[in-house]
C-alpha positions in Angstrom: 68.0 70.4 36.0 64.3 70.4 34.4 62.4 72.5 32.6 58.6 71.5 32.7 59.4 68.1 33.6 62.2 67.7 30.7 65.7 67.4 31.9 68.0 70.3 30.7 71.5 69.4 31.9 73.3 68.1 34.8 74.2 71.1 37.7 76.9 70.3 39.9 75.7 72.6 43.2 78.8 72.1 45.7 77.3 74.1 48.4 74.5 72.0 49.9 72.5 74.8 51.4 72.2 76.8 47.7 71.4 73.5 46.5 68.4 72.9 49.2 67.6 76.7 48.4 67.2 75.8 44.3 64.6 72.9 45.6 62.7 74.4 47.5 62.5 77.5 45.6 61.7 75.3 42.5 59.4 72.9 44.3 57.3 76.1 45.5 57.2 77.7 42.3 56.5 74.5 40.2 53.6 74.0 42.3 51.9 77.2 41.7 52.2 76.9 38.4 51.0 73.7 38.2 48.5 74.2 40.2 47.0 77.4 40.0 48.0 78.4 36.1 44.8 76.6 34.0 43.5 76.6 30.7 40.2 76.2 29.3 40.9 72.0 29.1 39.4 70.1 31.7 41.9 67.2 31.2 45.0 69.7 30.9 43.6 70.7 34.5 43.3 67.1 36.0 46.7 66.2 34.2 48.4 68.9 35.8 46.9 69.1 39.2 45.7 65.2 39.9 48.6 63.7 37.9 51.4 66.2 39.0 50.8 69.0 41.8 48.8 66.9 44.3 52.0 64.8 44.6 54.0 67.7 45.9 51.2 68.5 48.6 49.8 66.7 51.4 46.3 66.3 52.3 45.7 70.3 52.6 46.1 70.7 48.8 43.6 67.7 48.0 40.8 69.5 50.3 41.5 72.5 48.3 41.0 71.0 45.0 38.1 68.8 46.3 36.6 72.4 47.5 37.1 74.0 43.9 35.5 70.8 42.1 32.5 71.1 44.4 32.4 74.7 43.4 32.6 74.1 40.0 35.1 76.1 39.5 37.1 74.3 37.0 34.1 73.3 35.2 33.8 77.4 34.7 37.3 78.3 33.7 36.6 75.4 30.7 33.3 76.8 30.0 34.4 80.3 30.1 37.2 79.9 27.8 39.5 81.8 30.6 43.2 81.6 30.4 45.0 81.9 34.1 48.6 82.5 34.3 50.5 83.1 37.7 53.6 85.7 38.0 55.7 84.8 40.9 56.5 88.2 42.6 58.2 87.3 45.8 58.8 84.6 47.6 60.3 83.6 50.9 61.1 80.6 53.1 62.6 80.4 56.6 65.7 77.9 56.9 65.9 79.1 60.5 63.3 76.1 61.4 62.3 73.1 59.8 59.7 72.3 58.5 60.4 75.3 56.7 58.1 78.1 56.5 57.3 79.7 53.0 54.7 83.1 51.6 54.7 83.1 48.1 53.5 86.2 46.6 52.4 86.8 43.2 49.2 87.3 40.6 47.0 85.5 38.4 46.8 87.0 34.9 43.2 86.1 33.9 42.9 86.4 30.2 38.8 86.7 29.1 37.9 86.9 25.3 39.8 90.0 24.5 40.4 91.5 28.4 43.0 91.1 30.7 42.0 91.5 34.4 44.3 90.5 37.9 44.0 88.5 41.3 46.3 88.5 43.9 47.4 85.5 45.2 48.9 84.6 48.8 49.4 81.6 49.9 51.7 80.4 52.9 52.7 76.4 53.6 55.9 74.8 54.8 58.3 72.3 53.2 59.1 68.9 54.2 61.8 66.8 53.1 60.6 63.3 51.7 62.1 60.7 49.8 62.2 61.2 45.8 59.7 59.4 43.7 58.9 59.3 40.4 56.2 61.8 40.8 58.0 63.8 43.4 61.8 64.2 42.5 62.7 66.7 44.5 62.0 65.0 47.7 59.9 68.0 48.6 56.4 68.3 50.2 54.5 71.6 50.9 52.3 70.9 54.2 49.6 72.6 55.9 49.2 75.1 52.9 46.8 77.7 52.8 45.4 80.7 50.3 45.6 83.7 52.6 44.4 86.3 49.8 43.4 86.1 46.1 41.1 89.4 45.9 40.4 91.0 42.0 43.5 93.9 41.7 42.2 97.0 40.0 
C-alpha cells in the first residue's frame, strides 16, 4: 500500500476483483490529485504532472497539459499565488466492459489571498491494464480522458 508514493504496509487482498477495484479506484484518484491539485510552484507542477501523472495517461492527458501551457495557465496559478485542492465526491467505473469506463466527480477548492471560492470538476476516461513500471505501478492507464464540466460553483 502507498501513501503519496511512500509505501505503508503490505495488503494481502484475497479477492481479485476488490483488489482490481482498490487500483483502479486509487489509480483514478491519484491522478486527479496529481494532476489537477497545484500550488503556486512551477517545478512542484512539472514534478507532479510531467514526472508523475502524465505516466498514468495516454496521449489525451499530454494534449491537455500542452493546451493549459499554451494558455498560460500554470504560469497564472504561480503568479497568482493560488492554492488548488481537489475533493473527490463520487466516483464510478463500469467492470461490466473493459476498457473500463469511469466519471469522477468532485471540486477544486481554489484558495486566493484570504478567499475561498469552488469549480466543479467532471471528467470521464477509461482504464486500461498495462504492465507495471517504475513510474506506473499499478499497471493502470486512463485513456481517451476528457473534462466534461469545471464551471465556478456559487
Amino acid at each position: 500500500m502507498l501513501d503519496n508514493g511512500q509505501k505503508l504496509a503490505a495488503v494481502r487482498i484475497n479477492d481479485p476483483k476488490r483488489a482490481l477495484d482498490i487500483l483502479c479506484e486509487g489509480h483514478v484518484k491519484n491522478f486527479h490529485e496529481l494532476f489537477f491539485s497545484l500550488e503556486p510552484d512551477l517545478r512542484f507542477i512539472k514534478r507532479n504532472i510531467e514526472g508523475k501523472a502524465l505516466y498514468m495517461i495516454d496521449h489525451s492527458g499530454k494534449r491537455l497539459y500542452n493546451r493549459l501551457l499554451d494558455q498560460n495557465y500554470y504560469e497564472d496559478v504561480a503568479k497568482s499565488d493560488y492554492s488548488i485542492e481537489v475533493e473527490q465526491d463520487s466516483l464510478y467505473i463500469d467492470y461490466s466492459a473493459y476498457p473500463f469506463a469511469f466519471r469522477f466527480m468532485g471540486k477544486q477548492k481554489i484558495r486566493k489571498n484570504e478567499k475561498t471560492e469552488y469549480r466543479n470538476l467532471v471528467t470521464s476516461g477509461f482504464l486500461l491494464e498495462t504492465k507495471s513500471t517504475p513510474n506506473n505501478l499499478n499497471g493502470l492507464k486512463i485513456i481517451r480522458f476528457h473534462v466534461l464540466e469545471n464551471n465556478d460553483l456559487q
